[in-house]
C-alpha positions, 0 to 999 in steps of 0.5 A, a space after each residue: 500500500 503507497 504511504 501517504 503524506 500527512 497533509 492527505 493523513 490529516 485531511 483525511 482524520 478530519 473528514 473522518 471526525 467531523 463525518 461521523 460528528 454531523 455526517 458527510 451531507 452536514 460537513 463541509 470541505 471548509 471544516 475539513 480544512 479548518 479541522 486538518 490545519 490546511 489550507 482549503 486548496 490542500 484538501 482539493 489538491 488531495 481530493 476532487 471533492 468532498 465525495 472523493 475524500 468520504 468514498 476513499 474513507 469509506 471504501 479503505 474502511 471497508 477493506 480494512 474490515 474485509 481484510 481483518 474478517 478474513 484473517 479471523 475466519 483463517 485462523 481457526 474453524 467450525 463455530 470459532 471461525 464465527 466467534 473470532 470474527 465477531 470478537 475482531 469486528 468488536 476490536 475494529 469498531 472499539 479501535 475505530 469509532 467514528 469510522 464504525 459510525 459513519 459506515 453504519 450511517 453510510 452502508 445502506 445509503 444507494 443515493 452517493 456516488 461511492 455506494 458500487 465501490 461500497 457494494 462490492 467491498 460490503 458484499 466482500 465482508 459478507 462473504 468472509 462470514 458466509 465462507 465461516 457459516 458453509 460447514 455450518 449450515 445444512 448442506 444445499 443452502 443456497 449462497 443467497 441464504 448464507 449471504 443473508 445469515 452473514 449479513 444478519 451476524 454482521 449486523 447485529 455485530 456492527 449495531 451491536 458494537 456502537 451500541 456498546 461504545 455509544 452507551 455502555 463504553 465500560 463493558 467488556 469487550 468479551 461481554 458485548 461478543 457473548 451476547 451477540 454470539 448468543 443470538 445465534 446460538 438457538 438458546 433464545 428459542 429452547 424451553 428454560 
């Protein structure tokens, strides 16, 4: 990956801060400036438009995930390739706050001009937990219905985890986990 320049670093936090402070429609390329401590030229120079700069945020973001998803599910497997996941989401959202609250602002949106890119980069995430829920589920389950389940487990593991850092901050980490794997065990269904 080419290492950026700390103007382009720092535009980039303050679009960041400020995106997940008023959203990207309610922020302004002038803020991003004033935030980053550059010049307003800077920020064009690095970034064509306010939609450049939040879809690379997005889209870099989004990888991220993908790729920390991936290397969860590689390192063990069965129903731990599962908790793994969850448990390295959980960090990345814990480690990355505000991009967690503007991607679960922004994952659903299909009116910006970076929701292909998202698509593709969400669907990627989606398939690291659909590839951990193969040997999970009944054989012949469609890939559509894998894609489902693994969006409902990333879901509830995204909601999950802002909700933990937005109004319980001080619960561990592993608590937030078991009761998102929880959900998925079939518990909430058996008779006490």
């Amino acid at each position: 990956m080419p290492r950026i320049s700390a103007t382009k670093q720092a535009i980039l936090s303050a679009a960041l801060e400020l995106g997940a402070l008023h959203g990207i429609s309610g922020t302004t390329m002038d803020e991003v400036a004033e935030r980053a401590g550059v010049a307003k030229g800077s920020v064009y120079y690095n970034f064509a438009s306010k939609d450049q700069l939040f879809g690379e945020l997005l889209t870099t973001g989004v990888g991220t995930l993908s790729d920390t998803l991936r290397e969860a599910r590689l390192a063990t497997d069965g129903f731990g390739r599962i908790e793994g996941m969850v448990n390295a989401m959980l960090t990345l959202i814990a480690d990355n706050r505000a991009l967690a609250k503007l991607m679960a602002a922004e994952i659903f949106r299909t009116d910006r001009v970076w929701q292909e890119s998202m698509f593709t980069l969400r669907r990627e995430a989606l398939s690291e937990f659909a590839a951990a829920l193969g040997p999970l589920v009944p054989p012949g389950t469609s890939t559509d219905a894998r894609l489902l389940m693994a969006s409902s487990v990333f879901g509830a593991t995204l909601m999950g985890g802002l909700e933990w850092l937005l109004f319980s901050p001080d619960k561990p980490a592993a608590d937030v986990a078991d009761a998102v794997l929880f959900t998925f065990s079939g518990k909430l269904a058996a008779p006490a």
